[in-house]
py3Dmol code that shows the C-alpha trace and the ligand (Angstrom):
import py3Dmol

protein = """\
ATOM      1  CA  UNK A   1      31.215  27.243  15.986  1.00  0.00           C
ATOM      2  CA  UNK A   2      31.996  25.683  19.460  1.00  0.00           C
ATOM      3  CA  UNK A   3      31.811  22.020  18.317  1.00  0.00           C
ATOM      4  CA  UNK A   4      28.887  19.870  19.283  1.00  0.00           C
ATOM      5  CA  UNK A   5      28.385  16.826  21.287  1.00  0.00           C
ATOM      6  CA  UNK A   6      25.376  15.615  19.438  1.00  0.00           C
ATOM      7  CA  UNK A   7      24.789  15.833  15.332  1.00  0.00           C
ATOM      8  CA  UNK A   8      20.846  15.256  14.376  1.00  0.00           C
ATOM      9  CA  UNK A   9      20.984  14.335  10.751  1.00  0.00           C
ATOM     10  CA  UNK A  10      17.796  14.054   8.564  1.00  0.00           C
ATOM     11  CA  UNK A  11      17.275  11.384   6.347  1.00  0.00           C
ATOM     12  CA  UNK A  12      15.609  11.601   3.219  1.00  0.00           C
ATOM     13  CA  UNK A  13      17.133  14.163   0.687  1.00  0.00           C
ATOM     14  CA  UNK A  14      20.132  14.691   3.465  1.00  0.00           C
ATOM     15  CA  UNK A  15      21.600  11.325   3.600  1.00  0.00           C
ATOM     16  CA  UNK A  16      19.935   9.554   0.575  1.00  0.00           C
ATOM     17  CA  UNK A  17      17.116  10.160  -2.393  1.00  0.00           C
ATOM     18  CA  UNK A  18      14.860   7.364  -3.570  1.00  0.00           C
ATOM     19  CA  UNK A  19      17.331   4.294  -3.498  1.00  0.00           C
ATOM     20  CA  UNK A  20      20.662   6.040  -3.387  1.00  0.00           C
ATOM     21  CA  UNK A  21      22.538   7.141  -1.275  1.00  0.00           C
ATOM     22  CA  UNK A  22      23.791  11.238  -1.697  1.00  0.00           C
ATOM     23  CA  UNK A  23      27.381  10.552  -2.963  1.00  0.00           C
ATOM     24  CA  UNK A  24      29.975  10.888  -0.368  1.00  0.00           C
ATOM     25  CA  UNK A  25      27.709  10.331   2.633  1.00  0.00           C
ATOM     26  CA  UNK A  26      28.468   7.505   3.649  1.00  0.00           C
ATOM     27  CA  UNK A  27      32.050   8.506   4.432  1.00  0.00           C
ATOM     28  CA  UNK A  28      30.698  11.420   6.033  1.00  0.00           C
ATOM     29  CA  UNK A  29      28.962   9.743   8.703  1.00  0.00           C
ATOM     30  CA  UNK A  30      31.794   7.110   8.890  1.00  0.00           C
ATOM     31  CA  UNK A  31      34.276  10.444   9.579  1.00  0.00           C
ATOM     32  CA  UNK A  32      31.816  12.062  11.861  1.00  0.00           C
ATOM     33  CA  UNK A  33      31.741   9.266  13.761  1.00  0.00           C
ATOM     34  CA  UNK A  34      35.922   9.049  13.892  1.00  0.00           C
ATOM     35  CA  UNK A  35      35.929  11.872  15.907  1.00  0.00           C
ATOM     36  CA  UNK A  36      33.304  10.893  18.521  1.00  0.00           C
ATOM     37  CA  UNK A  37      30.494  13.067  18.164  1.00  0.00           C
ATOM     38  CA  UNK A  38      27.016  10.867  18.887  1.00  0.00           C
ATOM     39  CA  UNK A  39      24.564  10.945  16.286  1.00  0.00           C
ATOM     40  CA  UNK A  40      21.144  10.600  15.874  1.00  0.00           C
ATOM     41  CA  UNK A  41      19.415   9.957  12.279  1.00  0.00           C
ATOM     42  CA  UNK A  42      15.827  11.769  12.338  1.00  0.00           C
ATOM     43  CA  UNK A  43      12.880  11.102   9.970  1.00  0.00           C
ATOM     44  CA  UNK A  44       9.213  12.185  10.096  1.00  0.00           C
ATOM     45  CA  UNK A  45       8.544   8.954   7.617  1.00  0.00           C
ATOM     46  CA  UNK A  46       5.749   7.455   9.201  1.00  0.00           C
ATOM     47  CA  UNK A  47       5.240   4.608   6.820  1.00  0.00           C
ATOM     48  CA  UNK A  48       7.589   2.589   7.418  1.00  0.00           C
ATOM     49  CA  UNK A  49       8.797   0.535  10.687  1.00  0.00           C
ATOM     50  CA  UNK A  50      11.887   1.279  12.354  1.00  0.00           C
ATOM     51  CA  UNK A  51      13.288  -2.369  11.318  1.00  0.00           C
ATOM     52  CA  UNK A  52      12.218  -1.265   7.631  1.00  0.00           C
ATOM     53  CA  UNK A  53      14.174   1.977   8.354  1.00  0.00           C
ATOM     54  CA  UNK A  54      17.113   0.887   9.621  1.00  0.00           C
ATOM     55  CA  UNK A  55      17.775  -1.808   7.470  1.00  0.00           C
ATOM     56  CA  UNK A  56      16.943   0.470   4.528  1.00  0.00           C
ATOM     57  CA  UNK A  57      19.681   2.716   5.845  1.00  0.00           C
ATOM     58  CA  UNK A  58      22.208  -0.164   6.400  1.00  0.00           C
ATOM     59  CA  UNK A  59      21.389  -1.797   2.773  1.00  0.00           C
ATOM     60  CA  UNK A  60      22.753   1.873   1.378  1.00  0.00           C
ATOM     61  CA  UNK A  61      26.288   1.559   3.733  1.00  0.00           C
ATOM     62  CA  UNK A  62      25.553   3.262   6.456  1.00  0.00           C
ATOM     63  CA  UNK A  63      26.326   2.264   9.684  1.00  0.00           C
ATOM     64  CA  UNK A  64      24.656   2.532  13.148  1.00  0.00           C
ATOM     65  CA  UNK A  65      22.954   1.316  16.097  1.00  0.00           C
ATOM     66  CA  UNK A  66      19.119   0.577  16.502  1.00  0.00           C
ATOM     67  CA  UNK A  67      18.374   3.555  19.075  1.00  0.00           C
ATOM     68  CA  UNK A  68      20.667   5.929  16.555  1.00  0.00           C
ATOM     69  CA  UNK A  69      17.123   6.078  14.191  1.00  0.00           C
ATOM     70  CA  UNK A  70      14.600   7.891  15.611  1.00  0.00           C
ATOM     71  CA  UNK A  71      11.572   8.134  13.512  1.00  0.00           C
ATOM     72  CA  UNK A  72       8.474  10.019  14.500  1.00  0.00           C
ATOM     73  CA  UNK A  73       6.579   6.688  15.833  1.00  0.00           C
ATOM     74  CA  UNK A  74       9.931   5.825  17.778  1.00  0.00           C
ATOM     75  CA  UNK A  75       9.699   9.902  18.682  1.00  0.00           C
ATOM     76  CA  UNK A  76       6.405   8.821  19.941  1.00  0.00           C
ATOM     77  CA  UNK A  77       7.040   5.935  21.884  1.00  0.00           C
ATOM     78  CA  UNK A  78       9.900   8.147  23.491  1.00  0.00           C
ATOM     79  CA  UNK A  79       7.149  10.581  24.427  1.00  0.00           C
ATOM     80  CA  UNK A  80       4.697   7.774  25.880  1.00  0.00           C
ATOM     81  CA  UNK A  81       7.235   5.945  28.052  1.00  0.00           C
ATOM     82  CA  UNK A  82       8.164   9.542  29.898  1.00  0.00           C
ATOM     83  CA  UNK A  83       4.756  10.232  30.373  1.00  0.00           C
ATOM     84  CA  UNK A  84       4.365   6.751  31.565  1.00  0.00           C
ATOM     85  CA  UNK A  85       7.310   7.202  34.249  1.00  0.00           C
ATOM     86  CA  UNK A  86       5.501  10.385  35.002  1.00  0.00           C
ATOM     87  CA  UNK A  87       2.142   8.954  35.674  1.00  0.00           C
ATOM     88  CA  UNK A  88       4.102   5.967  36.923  1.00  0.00           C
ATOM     89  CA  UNK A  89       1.630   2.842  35.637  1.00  0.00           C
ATOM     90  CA  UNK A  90       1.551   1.405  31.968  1.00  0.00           C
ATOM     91  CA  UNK A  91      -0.216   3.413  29.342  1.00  0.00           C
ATOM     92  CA  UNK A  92      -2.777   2.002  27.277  1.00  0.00           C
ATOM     93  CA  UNK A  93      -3.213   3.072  23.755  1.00  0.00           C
ATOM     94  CA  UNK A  94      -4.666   2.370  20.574  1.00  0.00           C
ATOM     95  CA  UNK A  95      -2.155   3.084  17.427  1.00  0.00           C
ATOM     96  CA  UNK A  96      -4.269   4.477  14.072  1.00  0.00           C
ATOM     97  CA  UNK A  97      -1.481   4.027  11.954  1.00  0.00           C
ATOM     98  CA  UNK A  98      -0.289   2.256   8.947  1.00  0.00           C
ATOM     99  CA  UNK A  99      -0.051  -1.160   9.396  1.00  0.00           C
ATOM    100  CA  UNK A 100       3.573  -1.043   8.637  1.00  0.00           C
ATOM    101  CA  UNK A 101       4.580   0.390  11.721  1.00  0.00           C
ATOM    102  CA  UNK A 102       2.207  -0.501  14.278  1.00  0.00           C
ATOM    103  CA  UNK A 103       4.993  -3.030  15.583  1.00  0.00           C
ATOM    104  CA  UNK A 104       6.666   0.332  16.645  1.00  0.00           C
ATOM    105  CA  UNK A 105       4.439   0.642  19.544  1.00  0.00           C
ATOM    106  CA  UNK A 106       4.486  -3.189  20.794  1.00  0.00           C
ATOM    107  CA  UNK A 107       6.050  -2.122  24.318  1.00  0.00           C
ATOM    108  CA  UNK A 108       2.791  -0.685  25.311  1.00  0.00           C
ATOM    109  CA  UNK A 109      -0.893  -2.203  25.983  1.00  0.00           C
ATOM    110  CA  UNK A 110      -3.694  -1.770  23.184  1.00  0.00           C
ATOM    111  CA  UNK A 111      -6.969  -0.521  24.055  1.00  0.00           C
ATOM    112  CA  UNK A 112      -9.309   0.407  21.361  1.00  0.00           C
ATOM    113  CA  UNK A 113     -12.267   1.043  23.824  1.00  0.00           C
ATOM    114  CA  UNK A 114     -10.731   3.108  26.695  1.00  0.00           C
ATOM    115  CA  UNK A 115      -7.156   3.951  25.820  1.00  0.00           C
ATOM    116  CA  UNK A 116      -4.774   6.864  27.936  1.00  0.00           C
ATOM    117  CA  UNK A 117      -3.798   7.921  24.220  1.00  0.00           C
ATOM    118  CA  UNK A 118      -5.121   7.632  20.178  1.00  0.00           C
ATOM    119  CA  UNK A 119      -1.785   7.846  18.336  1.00  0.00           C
ATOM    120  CA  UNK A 120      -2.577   9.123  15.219  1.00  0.00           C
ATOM    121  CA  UNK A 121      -0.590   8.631  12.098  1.00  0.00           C
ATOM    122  CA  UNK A 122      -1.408   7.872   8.150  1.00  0.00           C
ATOM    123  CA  UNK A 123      -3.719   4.789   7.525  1.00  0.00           C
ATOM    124  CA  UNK A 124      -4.435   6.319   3.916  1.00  0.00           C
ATOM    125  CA  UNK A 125      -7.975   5.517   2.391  1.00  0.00           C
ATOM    126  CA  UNK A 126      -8.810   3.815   5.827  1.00  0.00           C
ATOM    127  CA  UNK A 127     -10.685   7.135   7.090  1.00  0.00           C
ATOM    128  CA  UNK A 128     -14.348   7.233   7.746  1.00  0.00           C
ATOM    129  CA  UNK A 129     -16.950   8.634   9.278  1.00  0.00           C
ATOM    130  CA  UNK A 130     -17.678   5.318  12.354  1.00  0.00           C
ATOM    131  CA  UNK A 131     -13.841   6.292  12.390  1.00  0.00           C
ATOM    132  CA  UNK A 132     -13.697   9.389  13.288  1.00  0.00           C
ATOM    133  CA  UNK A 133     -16.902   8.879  15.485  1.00  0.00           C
ATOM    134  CA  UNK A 134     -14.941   6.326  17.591  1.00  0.00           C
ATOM    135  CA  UNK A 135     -11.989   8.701  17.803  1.00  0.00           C
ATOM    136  CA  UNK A 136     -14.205  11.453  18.744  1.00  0.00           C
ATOM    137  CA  UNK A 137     -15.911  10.179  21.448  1.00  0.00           C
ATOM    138  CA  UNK A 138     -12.716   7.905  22.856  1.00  0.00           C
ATOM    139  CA  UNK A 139     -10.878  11.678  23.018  1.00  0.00           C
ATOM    140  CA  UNK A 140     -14.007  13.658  24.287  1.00  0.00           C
ATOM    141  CA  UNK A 141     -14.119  10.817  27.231  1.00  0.00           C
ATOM    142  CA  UNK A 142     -10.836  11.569  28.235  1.00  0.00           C
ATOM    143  CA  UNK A 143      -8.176  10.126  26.319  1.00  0.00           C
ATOM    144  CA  UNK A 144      -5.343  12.701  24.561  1.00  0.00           C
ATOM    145  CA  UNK A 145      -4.238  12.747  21.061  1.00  0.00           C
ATOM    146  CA  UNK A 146      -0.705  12.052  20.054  1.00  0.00           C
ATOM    147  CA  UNK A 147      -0.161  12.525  15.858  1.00  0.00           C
ATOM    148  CA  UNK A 148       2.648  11.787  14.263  1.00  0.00           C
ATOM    149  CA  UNK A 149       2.794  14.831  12.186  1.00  0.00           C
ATOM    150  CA  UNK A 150       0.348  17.491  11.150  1.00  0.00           C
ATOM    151  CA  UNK A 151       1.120  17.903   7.790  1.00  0.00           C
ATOM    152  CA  UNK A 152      -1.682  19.816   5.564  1.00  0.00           C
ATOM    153  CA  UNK A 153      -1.351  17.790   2.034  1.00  0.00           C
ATOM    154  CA  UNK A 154       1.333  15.730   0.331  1.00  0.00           C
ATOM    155  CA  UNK A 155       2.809  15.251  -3.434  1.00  0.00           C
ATOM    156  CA  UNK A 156       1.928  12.430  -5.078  1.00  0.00           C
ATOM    157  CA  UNK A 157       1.987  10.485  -8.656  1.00  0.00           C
ATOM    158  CA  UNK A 158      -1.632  10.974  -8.664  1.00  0.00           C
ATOM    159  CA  UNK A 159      -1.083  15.248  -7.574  1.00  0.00           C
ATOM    160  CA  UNK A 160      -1.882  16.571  -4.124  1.00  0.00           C
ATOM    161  CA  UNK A 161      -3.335  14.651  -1.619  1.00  0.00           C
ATOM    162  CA  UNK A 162      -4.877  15.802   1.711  1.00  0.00           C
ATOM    163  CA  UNK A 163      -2.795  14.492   4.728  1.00  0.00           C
ATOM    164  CA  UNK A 164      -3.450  13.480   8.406  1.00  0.00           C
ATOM    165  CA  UNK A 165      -3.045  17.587   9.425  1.00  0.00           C
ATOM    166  CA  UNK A 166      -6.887  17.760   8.246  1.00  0.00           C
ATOM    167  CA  UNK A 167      -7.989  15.382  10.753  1.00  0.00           C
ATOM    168  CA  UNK A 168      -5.640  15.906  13.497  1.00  0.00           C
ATOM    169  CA  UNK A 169      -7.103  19.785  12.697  1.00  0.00           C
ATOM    170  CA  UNK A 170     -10.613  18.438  12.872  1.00  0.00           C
ATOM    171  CA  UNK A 171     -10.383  16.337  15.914  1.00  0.00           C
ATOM    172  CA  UNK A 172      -8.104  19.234  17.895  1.00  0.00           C
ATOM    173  CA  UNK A 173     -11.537  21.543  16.718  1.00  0.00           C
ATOM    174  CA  UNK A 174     -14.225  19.138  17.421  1.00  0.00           C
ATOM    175  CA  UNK A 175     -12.397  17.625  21.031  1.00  0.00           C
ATOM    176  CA  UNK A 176     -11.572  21.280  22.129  1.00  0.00           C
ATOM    177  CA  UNK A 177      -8.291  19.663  22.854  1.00  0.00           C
ATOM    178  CA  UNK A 178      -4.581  19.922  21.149  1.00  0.00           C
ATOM    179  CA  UNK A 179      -2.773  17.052  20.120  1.00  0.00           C
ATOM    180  CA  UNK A 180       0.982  16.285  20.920  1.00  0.00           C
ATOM    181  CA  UNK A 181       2.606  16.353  17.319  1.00  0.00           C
ATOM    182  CA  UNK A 182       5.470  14.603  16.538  1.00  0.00           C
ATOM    183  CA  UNK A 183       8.403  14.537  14.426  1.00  0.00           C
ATOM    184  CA  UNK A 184      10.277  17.760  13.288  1.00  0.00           C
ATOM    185  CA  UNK A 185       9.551  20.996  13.738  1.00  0.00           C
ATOM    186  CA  UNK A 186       7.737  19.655  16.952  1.00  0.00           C
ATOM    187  CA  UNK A 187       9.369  20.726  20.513  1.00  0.00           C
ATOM    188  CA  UNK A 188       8.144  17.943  21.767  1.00  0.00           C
ATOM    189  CA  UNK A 189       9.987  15.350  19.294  1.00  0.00           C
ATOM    190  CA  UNK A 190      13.563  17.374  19.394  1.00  0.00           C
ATOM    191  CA  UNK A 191      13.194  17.232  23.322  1.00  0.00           C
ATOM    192  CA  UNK A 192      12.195  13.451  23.250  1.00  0.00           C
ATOM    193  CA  UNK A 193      15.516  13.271  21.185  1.00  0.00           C
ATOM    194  CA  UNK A 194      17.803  15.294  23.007  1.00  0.00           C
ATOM    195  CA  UNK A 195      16.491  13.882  26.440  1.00  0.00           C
ATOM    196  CA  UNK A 196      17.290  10.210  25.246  1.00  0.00           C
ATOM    197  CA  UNK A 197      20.720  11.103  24.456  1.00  0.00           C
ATOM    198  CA  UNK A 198      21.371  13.620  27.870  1.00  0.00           C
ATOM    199  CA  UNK A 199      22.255  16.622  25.775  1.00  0.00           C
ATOM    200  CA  UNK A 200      21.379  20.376  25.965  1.00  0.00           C
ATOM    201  CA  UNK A 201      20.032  22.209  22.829  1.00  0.00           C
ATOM    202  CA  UNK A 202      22.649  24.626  22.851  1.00  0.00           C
ATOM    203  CA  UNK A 203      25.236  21.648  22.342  1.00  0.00           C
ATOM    204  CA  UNK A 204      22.992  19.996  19.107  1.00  0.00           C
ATOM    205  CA  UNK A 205      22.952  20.693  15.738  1.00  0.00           C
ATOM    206  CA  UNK A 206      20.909  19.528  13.123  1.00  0.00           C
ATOM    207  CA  UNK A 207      22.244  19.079   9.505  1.00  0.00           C
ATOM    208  CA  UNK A 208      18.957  18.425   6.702  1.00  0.00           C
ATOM    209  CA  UNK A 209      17.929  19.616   3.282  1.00  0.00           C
ATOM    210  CA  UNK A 210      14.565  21.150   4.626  1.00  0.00           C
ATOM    211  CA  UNK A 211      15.095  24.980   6.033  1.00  0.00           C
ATOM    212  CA  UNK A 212      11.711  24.713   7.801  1.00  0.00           C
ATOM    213  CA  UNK A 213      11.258  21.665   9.710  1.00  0.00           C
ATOM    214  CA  UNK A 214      15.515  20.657  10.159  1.00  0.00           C
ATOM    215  CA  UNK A 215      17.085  24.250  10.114  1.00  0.00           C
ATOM    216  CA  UNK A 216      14.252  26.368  11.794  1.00  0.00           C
ATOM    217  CA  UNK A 217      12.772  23.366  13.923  1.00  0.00           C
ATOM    218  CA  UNK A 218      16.086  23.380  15.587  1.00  0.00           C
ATOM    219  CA  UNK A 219      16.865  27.298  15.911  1.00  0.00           C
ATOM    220  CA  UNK A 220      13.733  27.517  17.634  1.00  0.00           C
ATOM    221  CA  UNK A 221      14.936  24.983  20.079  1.00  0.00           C
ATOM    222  CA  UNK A 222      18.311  26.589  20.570  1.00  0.00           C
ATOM    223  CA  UNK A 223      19.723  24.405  18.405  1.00  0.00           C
ATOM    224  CA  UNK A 224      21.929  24.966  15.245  1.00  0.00           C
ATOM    225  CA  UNK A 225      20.770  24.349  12.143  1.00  0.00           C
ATOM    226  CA  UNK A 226      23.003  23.268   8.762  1.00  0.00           C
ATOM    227  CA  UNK A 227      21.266  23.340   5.619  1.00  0.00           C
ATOM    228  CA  UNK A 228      22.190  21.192   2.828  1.00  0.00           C
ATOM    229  CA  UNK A 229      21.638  22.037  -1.003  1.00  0.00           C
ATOM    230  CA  UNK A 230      20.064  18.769  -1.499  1.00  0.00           C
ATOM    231  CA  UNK A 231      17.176  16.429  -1.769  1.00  0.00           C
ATOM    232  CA  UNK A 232      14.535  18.947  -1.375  1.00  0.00           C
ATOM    233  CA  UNK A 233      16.449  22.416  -1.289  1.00  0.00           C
ATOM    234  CA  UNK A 234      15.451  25.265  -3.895  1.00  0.00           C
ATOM    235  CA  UNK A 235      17.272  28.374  -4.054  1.00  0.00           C
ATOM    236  CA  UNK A 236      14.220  30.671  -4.703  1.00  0.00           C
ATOM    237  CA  UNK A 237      12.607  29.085  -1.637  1.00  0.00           C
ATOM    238  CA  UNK A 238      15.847  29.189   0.443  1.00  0.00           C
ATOM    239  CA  UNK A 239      16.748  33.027  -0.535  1.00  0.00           C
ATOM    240  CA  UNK A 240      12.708  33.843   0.282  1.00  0.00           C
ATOM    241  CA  UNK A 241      13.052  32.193   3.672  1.00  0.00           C
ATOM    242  CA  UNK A 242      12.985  34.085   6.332  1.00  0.00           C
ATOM    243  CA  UNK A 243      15.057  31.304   8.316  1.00  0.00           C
ATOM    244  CA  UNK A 244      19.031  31.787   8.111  1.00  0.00           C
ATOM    245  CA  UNK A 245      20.574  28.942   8.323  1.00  0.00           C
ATOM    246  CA  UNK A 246      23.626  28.259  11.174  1.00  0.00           C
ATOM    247  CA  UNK A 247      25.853  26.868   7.739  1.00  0.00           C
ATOM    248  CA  UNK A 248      24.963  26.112   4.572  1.00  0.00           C
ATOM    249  CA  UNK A 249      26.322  22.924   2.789  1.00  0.00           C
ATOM    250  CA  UNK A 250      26.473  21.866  -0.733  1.00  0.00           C
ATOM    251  CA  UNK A 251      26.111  18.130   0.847  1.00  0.00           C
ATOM    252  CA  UNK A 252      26.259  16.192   3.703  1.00  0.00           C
ATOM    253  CA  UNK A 253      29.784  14.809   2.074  1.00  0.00           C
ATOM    254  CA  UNK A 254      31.297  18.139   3.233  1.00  0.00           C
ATOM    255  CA  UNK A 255      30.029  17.858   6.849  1.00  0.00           C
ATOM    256  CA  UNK A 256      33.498  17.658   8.798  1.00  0.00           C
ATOM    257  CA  UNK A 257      33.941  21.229   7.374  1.00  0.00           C
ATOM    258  CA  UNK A 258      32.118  22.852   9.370  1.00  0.00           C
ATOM    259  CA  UNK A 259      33.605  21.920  12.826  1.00  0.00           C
ATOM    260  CA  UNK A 260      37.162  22.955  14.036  1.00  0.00           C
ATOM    261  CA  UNK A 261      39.541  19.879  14.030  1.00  0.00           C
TER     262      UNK A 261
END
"""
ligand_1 = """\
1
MG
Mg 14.814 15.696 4.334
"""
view = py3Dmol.view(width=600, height=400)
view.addModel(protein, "pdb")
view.setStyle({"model": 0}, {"cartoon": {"style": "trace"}})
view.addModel(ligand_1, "xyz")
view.setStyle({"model": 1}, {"stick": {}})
view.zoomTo()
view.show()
């Protein structure tokens, strides 16, 4: 391939599982770095801050800057503060999100009563009927819905959980209205990225272990995508895909291979 100015590399299950980082990645980064391509690290987490984040990814080796980590909140923000130049005046909104991150969205005014936007992300057993009431009618009155992802259920010790995709679903039905989603697959959130760095699609890549949202999120966009055969890769699912990936990696450690020297 014609080498890239910009690498997008996921997180979790690309760069590190659980506690650990994927062996060899560090160096990776550090070498993809050595030859001057910018990078951005990309995570749909929505849990956890982007000070949590990054020093979670610094406390495993890895080196970068605070605007390198864009999570889907921070993909958010991005997506607020254009349409805030756009409407040219400050946006008010009111974050429904874990408590963890809501010092993501400090650089805007709160508004629970009359907001320009209900961000929407996972506030776990906190949903409720006066909840979704309040959302409803705040929406119906004229505010729009950001989420930060749409995601139908999740895995967890306990078995399958419903996630946030059921209400964003419900309130998207119910408001007549669709929501902005964030994070990968989501046009919006690879444009938010790409536009904060001043790059075309067609000169980004994105390297991550998941062939929907990292390797077809980013075809779609004219991207390329690099699948790696970790973290959450599975050969049956990969070989039933119908997404072909740009490359295919064993691991992010062999990274450098991939462009010409
Ligand atoms: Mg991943």
């Amino acid at each position: 391939m014609i080498n890239p100015k910009l690498i997008m590399l996921d997180l979790d299950g690309t760069l590190y599982i659980g506690n650990e980082a994927i062996p060899g990645a560090v160096t990776a980064v550090e070498q993809l770095r050595e030859r001057r391509f910018l990078l951005r690290f990309l995570t749909n987490t929505t849990t956890k801050s982007h000070v949590e984040l990054l020093q979670q990814l610094r406390s495993l080796g890895f080196t970068l800057a605070a605007e390198e980590l864009i999570s889907a909140p921070i993909g958010a923000c991005l997506e607020l503060q254009s349409l805030q130049r756009q409407m040219d005046r400050p946006l008010r909104i009111w974050p429904v999100v874990a408590g963890a991150i809501k010092s993501d969205f400090n650089a805007f005014e709160w508004d629970e009563v009359n907001p320009d936007f209900v961000v929407l992300g996972d506030i776990g057993e906190r949903w409720d009927l006066a909840l979704i009431n309040q959302i409803f009618n705040i929406i119906h009155n004229g505010a729009e819905l950001i989420a930060l992802h749409k995601n139908r259920f999740w895995q967890t010790s306990d078995g399958l959980k419903a996630d946030i995709g059921f209400f964003v679903a419900g309130l998207e039905f119910i408001c007549n209205k669709n929501a902005r989603i964030m994070g990968k697959p989501n046009r919006d959130f690879f444009q938010r990225v790409l536009d904060s760095v001043g790059v075309n699609a067609s000169e980004a890549i994105m390297v991550g272990d998941d062939i929907d949202s990292d390797v077809g999120g980013a075809q779609l966009m004219g991207m390329q995508g690099c699948l790696v055969k970790t973290g959450k890769y599975r050969k049956i699912y990969f070989e039933q895909s119908g997404i072909k990936p740009n490359m295919v990696l064993s691991s992010i450690a062999d990274v450098l291979s991939i462009f010409r020297p």
